[in-house]
C-alpha positions in Angstrom: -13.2 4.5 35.8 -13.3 4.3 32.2 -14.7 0.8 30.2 -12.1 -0.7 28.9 -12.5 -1.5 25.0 -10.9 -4.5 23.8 -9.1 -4.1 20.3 -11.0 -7.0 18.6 -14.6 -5.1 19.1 -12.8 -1.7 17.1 -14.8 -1.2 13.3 -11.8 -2.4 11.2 -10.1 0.5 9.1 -10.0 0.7 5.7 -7.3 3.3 4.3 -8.7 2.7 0.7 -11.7 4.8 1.6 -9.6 8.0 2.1 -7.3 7.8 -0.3 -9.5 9.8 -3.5 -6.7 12.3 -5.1 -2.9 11.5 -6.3 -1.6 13.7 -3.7 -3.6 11.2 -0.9 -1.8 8.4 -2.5 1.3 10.3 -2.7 1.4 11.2 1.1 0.2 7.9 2.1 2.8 6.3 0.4 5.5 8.6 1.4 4.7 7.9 5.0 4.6 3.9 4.6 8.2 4.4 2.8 10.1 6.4 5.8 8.9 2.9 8.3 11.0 0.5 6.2 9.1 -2.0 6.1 8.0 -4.0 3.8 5.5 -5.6 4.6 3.7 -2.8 5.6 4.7 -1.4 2.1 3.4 -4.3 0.7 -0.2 -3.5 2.3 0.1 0.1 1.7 0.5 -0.5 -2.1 -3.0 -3.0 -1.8 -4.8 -0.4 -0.4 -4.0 2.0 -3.2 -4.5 -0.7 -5.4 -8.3 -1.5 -3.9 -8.7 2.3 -4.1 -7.7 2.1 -7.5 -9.4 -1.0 -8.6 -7.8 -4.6 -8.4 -9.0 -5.5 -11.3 -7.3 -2.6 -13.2 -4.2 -2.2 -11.4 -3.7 -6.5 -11.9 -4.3 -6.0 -15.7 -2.2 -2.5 -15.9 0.8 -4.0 -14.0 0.8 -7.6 -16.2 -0.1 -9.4 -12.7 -3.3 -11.9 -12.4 -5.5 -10.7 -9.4 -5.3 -13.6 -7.3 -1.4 -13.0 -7.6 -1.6 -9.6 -6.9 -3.8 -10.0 -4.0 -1.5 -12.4 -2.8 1.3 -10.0 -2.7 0.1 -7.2 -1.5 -1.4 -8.9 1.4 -0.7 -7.3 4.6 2.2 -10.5 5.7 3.9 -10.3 2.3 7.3 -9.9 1.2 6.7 -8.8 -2.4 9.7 -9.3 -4.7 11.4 -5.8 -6.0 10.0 -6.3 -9.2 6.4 -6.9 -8.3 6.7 -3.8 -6.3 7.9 -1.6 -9.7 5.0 -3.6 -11.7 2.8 -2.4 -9.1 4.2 1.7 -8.7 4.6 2.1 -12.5 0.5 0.6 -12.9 -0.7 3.0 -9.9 1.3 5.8 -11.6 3.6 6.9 -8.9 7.6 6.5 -8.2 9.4 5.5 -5.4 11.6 8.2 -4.9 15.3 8.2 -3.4 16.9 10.5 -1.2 19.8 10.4 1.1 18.6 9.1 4.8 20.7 11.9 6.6 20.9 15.5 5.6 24.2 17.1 5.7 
């Protein structure tokens, strides 16, 4: 029978690591988008931001560090326009299309 692993003693994951090119950021973000979540949006966009730098996506998007750690913690609700602050300093767009085809 196989050892059981319990989740706690996994090495924590850190998507900030992999994401190195526009496209990476691009996909990632893409994917976060189609769960409708935001929260999980929110925690997307901080892991481009750390792959970014905090320090320059908080002074690019007008937002203090602590704030913008704050909001783009994994539990957060970010308003809409923190989110745009946030898109428009990480260089990307949050794109629209209609959910059914047809």
């Amino acid at each position: 029978m196989a050892r059981k692993i319990k989740v706690a003693d996994l090495p924590g994951f850190d998507a900030a690591k992999y994401l190195k090119t526009d496209e990476d950021i691009a996909a990632y973000l893409s994917t976060v988008l189609e769960e409708d979540d935001p929260a999980l949006l929110a925690a997307a966009l901080g892991d481009i931001a750390k792959a970014r730098g905090m320090t320059e996506v908080a002074k690019a998007s007008g937002i203090t560090r602590e704030a913008l750690y704050k909001a783009l913690r994994p539990d957060a609700k970010p308003r809409f326009e923190t989110v745009s602050r946030v898109c428009s300093a990480l260089g990307v767009k949050l794109v629209v299309r209609p959910a059914r085809a047809g």
